[in-house]
N, CA, C and O atoms as a Tripos MOL2 file, in Angstrom:
@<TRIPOS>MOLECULE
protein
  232   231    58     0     0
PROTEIN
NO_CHARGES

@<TRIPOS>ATOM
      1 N         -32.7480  124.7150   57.9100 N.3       1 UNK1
      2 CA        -32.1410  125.3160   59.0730 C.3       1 UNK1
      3 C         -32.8940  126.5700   59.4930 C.2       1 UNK1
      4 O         -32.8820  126.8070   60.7010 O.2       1 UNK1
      5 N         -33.5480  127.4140   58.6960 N.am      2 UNK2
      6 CA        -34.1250  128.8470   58.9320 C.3       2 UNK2
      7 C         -35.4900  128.4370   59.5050 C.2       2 UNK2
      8 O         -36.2700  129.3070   59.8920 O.2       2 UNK2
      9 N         -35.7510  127.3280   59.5600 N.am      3 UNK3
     10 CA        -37.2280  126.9260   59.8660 C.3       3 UNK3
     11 C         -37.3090  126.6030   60.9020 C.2       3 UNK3
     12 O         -38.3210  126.8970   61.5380 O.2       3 UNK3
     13 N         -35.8260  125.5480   61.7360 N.am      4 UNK4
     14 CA        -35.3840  125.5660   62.6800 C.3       4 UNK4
     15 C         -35.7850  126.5830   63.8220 C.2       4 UNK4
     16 O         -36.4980  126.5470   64.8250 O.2       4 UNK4
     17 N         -34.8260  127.6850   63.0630 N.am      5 UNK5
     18 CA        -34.8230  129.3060   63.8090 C.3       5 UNK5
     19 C         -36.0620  129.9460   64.2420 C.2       5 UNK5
     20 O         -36.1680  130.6240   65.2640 O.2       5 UNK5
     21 N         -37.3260  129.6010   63.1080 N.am      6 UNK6
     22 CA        -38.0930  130.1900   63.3120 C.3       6 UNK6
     23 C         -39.1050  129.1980   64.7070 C.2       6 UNK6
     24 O         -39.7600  129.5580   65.6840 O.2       6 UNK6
     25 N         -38.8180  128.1010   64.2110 N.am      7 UNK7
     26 CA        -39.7060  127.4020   65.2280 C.3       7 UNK7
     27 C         -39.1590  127.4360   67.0410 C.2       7 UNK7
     28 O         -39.9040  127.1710   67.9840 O.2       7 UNK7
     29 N         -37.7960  127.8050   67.1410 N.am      8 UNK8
     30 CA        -37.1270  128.0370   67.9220 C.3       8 UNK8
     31 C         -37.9330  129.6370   69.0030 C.2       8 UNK8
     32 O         -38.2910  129.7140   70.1780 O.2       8 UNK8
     33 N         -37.9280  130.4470   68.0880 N.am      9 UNK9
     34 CA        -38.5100  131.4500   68.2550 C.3       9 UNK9
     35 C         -39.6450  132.1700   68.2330 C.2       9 UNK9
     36 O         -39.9040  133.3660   68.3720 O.2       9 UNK9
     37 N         -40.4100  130.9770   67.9840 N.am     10 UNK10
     38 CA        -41.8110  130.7810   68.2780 C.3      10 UNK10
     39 C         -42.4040  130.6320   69.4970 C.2      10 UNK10
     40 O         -43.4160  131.2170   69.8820 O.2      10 UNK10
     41 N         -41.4540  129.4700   70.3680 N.am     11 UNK11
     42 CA        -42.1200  129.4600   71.3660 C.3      11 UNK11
     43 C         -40.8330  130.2000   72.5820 C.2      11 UNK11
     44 O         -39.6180  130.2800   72.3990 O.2      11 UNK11
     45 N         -41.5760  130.6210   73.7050 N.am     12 UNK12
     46 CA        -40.1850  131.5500   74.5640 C.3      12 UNK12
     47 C         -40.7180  131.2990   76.1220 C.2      12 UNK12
     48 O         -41.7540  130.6990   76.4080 O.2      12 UNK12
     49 N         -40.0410  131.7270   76.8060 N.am     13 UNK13
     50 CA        -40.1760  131.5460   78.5370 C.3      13 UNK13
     51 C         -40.4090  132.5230   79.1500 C.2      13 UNK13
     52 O         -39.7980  133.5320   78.7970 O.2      13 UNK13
     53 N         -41.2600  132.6200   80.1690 N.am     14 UNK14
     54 CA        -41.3040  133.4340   80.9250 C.3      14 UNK14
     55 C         -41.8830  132.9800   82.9080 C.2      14 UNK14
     56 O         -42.7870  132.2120   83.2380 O.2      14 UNK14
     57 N         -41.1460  133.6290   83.6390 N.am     15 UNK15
     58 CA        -41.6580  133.6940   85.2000 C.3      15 UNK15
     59 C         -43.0710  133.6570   85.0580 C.2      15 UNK15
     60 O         -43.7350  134.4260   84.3640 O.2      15 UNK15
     61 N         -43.5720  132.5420   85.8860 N.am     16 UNK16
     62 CA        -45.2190  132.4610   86.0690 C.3      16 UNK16
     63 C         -45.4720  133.1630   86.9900 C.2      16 UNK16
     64 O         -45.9940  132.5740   87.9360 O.2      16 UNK16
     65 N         -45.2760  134.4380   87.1270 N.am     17 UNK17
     66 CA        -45.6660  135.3700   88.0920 C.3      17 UNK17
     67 C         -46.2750  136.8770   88.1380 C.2      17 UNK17
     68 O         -45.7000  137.6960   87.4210 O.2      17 UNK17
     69 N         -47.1990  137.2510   88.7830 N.am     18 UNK18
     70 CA        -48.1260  137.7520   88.6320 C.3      18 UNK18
     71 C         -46.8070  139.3760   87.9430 C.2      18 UNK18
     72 O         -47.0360  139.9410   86.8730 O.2      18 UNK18
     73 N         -45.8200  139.6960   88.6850 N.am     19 UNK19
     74 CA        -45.3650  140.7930   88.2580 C.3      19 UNK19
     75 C         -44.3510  140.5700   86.9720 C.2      19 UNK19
     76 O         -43.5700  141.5110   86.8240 O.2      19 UNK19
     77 N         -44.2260  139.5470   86.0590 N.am     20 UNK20
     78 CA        -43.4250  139.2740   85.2220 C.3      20 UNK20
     79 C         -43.5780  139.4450   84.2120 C.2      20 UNK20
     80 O         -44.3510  138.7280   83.5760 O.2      20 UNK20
     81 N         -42.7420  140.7110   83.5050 N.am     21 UNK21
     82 CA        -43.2220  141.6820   82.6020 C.3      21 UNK21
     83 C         -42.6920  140.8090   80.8860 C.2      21 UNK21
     84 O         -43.3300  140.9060   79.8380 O.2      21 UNK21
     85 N         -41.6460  140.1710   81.0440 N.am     22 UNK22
     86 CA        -40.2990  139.7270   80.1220 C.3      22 UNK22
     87 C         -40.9460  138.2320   79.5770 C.2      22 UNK22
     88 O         -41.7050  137.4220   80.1110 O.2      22 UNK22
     89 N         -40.2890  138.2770   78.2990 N.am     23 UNK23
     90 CA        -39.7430  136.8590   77.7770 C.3      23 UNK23
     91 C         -38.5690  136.3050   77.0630 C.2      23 UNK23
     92 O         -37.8020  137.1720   76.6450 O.2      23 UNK23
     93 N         -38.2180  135.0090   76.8040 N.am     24 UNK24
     94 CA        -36.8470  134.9360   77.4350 C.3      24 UNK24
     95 C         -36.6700  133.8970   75.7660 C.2      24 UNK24
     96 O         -37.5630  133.3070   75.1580 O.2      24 UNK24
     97 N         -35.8760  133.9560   75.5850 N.am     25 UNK25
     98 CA        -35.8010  132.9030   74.5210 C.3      25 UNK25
     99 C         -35.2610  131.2760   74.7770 C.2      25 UNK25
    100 O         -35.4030  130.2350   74.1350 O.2      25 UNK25
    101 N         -34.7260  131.5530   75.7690 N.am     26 UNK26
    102 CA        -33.6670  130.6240   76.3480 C.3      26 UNK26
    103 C         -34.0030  130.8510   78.1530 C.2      26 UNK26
    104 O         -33.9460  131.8520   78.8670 O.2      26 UNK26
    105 N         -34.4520  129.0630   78.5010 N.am     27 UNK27
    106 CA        -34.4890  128.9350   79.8780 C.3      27 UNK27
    107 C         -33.7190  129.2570   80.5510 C.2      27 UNK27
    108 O         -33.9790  129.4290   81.7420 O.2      27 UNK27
    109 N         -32.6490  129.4330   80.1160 N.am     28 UNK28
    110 CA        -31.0850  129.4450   81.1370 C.3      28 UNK28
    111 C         -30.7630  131.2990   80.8660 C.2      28 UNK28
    112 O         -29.6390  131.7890   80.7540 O.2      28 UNK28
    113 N         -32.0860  132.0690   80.8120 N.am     29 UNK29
    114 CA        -31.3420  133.5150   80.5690 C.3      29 UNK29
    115 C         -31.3940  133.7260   81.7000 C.2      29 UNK29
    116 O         -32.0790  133.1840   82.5670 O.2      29 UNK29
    117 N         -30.1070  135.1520   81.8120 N.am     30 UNK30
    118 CA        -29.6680  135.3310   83.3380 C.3      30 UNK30
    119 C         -31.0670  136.1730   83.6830 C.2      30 UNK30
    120 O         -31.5570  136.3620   84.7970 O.2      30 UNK30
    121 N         -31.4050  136.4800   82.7930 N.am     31 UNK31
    122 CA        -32.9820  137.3020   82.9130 C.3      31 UNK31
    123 C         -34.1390  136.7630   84.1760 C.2      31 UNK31
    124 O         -34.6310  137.3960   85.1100 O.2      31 UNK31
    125 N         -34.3410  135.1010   83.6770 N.am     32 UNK32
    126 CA        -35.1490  134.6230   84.8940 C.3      32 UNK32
    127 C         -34.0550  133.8600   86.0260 C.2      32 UNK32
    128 O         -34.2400  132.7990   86.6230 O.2      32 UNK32
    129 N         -33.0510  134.6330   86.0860 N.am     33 UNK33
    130 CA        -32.2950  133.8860   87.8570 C.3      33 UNK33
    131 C         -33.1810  134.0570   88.8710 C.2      33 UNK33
    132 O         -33.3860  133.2190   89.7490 O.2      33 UNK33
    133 N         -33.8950  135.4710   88.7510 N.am     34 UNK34
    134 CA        -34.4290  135.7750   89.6850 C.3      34 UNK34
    135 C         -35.8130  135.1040   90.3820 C.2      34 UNK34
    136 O         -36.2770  135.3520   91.4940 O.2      34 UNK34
    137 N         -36.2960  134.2070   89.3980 N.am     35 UNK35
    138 CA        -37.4190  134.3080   88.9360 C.3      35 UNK35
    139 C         -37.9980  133.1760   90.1420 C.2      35 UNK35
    140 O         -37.4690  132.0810   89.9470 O.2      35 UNK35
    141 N         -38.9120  133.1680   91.2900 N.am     36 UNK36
    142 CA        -39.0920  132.5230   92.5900 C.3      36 UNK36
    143 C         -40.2060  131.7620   91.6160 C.2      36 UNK36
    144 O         -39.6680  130.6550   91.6240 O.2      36 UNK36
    145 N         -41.3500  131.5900   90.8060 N.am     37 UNK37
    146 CA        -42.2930  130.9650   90.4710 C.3      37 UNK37
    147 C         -41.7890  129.8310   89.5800 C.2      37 UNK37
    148 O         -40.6500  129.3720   89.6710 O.2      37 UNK37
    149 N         -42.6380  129.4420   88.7810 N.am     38 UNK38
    150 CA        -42.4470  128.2750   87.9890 C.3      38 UNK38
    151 C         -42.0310  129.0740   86.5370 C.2      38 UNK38
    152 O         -42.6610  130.0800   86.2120 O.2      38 UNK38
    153 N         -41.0670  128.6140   85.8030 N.am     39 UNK39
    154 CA        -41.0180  129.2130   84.3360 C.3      39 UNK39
    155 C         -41.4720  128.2850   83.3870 C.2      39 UNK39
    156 O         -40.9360  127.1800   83.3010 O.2      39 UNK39
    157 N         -42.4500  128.6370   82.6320 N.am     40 UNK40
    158 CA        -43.4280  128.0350   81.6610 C.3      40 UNK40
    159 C         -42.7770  128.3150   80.5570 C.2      40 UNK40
    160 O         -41.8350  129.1070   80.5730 O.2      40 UNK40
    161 N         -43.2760  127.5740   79.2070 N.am     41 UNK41
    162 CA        -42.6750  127.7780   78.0800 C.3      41 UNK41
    163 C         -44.3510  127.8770   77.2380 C.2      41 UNK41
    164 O         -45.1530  126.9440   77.2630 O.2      41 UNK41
    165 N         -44.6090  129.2540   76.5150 N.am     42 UNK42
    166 CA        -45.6020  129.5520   75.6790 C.3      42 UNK42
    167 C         -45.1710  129.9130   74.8870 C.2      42 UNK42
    168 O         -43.9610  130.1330   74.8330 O.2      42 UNK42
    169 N         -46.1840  130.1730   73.7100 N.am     43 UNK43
    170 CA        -45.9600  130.7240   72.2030 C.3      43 UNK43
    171 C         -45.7520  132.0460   72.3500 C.2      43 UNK43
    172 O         -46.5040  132.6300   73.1310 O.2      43 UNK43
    173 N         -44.8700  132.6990   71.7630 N.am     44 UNK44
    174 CA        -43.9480  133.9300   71.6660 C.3      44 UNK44
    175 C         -45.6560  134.7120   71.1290 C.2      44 UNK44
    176 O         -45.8530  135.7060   71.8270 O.2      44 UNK44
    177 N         -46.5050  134.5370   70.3860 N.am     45 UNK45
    178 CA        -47.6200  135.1890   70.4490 C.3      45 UNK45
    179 C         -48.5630  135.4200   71.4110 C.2      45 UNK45
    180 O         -49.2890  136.4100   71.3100 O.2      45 UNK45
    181 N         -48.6820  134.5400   72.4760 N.am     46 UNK46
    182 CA        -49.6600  134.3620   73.5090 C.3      46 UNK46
    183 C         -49.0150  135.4910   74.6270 C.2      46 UNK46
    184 O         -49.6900  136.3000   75.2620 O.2      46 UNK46
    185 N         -47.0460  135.2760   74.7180 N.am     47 UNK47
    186 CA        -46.7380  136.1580   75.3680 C.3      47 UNK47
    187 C         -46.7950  137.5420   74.4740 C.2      47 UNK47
    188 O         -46.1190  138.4760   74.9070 O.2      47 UNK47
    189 N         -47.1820  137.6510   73.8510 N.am     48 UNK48
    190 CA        -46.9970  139.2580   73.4690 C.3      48 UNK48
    191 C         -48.8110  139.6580   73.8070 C.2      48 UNK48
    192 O         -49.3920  140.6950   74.1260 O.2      48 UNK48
    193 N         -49.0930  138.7670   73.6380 N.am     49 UNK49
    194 CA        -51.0740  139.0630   73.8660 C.3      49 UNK49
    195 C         -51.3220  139.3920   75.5280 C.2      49 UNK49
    196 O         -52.2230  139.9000   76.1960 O.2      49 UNK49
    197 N         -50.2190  138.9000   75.7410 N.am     50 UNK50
    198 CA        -50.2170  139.2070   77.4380 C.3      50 UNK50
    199 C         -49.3370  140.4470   77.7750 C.2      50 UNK50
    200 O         -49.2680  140.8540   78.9350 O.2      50 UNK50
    201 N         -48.7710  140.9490   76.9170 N.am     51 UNK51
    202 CA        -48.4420  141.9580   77.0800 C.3      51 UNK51
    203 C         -46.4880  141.9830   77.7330 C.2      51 UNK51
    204 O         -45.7900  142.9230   78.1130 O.2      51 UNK51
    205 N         -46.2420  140.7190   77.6140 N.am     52 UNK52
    206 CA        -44.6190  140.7400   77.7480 C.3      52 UNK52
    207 C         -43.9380  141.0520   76.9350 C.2      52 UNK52
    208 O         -44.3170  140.7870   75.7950 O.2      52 UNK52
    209 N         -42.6970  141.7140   77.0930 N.am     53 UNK53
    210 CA        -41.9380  142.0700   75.9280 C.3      53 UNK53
    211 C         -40.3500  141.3280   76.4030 C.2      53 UNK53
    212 O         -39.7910  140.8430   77.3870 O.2      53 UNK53
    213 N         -40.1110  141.6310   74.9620 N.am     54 UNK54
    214 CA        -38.2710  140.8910   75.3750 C.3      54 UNK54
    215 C         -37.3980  141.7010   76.2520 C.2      54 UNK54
    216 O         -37.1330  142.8780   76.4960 O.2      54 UNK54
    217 N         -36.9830  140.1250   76.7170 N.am     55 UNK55
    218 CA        -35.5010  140.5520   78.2220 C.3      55 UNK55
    219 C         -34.5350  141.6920   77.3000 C.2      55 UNK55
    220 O         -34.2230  141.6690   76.1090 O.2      55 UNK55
    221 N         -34.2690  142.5190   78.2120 N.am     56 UNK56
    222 CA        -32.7730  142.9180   77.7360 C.3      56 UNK56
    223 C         -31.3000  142.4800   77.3900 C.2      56 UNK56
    224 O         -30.2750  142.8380   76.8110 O.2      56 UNK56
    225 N         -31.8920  141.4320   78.1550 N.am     57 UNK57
    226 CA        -30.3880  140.4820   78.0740 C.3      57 UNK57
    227 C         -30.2550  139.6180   76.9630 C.2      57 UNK57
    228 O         -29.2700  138.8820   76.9180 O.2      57 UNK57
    229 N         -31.4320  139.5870   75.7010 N.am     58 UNK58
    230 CA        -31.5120  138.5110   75.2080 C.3      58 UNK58
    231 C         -31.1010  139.6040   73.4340 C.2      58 UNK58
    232 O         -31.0250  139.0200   72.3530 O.2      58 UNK58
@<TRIPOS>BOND
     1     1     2 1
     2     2     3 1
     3     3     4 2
     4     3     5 am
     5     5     6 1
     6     6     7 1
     7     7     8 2
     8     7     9 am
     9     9    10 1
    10    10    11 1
    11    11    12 2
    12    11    13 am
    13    13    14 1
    14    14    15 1
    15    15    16 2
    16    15    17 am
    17    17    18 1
    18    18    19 1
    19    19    20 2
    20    19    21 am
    21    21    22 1
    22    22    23 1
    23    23    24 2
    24    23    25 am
    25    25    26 1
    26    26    27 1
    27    27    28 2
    28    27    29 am
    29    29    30 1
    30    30    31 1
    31    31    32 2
    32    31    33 am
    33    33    34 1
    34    34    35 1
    35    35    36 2
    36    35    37 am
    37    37    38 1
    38    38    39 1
    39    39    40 2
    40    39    41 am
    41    41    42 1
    42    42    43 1
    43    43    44 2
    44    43    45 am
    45    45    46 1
    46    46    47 1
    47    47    48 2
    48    47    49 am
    49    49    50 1
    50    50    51 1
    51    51    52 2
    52    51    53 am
    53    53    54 1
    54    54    55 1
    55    55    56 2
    56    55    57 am
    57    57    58 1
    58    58    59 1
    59    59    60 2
    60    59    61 am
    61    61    62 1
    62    62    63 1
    63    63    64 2
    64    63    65 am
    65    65    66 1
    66    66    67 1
    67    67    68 2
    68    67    69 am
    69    69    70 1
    70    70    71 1
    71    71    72 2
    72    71    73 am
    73    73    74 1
    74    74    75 1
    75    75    76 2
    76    75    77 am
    77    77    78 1
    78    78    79 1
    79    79    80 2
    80    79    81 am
    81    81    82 1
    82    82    83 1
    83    83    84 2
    84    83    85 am
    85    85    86 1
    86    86    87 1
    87    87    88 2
    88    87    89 am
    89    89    90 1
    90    90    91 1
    91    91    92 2
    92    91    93 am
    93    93    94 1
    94    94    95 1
    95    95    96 2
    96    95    97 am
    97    97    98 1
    98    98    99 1
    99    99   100 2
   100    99   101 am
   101   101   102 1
   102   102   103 1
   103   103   104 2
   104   103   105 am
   105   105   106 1
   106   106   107 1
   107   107   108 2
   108   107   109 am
   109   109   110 1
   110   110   111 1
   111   111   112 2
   112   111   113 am
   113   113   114 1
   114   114   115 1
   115   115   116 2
   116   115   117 am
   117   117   118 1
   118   118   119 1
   119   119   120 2
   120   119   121 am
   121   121   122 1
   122   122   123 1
   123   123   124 2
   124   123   125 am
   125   125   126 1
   126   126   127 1
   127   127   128 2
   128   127   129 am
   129   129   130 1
   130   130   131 1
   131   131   132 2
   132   131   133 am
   133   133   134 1
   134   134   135 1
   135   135   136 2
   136   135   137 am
   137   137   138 1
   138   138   139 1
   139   139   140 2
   140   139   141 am
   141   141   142 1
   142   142   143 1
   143   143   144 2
   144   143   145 am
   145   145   146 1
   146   146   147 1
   147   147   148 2
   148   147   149 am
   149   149   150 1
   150   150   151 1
   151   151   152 2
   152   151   153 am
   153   153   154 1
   154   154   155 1
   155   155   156 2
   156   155   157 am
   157   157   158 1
   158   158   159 1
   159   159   160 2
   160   159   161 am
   161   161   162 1
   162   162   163 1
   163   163   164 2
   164   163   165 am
   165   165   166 1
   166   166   167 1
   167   167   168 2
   168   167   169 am
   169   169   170 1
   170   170   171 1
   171   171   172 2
   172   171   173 am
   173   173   174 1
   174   174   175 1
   175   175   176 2
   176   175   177 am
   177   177   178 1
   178   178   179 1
   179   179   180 2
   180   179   181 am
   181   181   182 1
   182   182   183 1
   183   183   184 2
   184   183   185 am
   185   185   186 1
   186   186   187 1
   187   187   188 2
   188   187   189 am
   189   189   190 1
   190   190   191 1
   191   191   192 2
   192   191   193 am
   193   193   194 1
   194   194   195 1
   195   195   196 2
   196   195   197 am
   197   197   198 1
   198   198   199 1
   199   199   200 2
   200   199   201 am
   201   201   202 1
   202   202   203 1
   203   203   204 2
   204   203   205 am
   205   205   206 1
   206   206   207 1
   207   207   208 2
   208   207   209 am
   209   209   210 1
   210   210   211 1
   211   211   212 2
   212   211   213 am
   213   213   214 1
   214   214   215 1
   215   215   216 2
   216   215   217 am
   217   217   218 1
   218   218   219 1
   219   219   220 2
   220   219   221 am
   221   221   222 1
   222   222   223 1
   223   223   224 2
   224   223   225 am
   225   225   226 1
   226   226   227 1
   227   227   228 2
   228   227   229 am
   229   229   230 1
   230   230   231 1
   231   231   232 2
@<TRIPOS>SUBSTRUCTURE
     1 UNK1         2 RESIDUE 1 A UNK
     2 UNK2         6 RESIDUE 1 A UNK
     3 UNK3        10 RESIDUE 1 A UNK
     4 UNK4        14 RESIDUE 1 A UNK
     5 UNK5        18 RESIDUE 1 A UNK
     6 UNK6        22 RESIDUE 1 A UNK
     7 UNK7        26 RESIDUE 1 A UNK
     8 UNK8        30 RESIDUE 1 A UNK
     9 UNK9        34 RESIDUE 1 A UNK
    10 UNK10       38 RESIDUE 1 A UNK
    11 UNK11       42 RESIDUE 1 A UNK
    12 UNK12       46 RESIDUE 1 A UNK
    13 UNK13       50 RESIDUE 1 A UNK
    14 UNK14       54 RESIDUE 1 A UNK
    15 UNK15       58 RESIDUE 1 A UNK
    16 UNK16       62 RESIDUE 1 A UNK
    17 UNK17       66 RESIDUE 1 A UNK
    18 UNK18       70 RESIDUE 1 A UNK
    19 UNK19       74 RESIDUE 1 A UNK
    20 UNK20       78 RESIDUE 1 A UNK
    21 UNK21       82 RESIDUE 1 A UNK
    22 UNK22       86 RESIDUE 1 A UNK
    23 UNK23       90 RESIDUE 1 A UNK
    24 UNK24       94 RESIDUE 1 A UNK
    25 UNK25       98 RESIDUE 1 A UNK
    26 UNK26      102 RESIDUE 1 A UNK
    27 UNK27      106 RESIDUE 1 A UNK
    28 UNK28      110 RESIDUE 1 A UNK
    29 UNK29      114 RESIDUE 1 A UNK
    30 UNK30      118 RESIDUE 1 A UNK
    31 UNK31      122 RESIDUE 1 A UNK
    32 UNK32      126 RESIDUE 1 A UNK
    33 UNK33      130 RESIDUE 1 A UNK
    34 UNK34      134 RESIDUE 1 A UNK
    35 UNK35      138 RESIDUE 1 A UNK
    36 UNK36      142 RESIDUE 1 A UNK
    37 UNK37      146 RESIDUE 1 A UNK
    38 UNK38      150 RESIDUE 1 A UNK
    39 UNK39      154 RESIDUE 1 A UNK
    40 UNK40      158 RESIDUE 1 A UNK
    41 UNK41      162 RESIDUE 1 A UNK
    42 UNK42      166 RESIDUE 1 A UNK
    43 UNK43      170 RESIDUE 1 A UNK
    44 UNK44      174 RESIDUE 1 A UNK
    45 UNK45      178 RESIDUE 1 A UNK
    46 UNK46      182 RESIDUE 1 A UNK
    47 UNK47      186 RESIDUE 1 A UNK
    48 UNK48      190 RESIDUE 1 A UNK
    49 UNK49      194 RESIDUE 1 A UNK
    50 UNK50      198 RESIDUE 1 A UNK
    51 UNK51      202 RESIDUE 1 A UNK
    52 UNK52      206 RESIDUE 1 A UNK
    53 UNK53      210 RESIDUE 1 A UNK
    54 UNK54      214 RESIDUE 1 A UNK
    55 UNK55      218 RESIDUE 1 A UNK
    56 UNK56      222 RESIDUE 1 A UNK
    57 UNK57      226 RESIDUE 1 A UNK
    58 UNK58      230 RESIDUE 1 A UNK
């Protein structure tokens, strides 16, 4: 089950857009309502190499 978790949280979401600072753990966060581009799903490392950090909401 913890392996689950981790693989869960490996990969995360974020707005494909040029000003989209956040990542999301969950597609359905109220975080990307806003979000007009496409939301992609990458490795929680690739988004931190890009310099996103976690939603507040999450």
């Amino acid at each position: 089950m913890n392996e689950t978790i981790a693989i869960a949280k490996s990969e995360v979401y974020l707005c494909d857009s040029n000003g989209g600072k956040k990542y999301h753990y969950t597609k359905n966060c109220c975080g990307l309502s806003n979000c007009k581009h496409e939301i992609i799903k990458i490795s929680l490392k690739k988004a931190q190499t890009l310099g996103k950090t976690l939603c507040g909401w999450e």
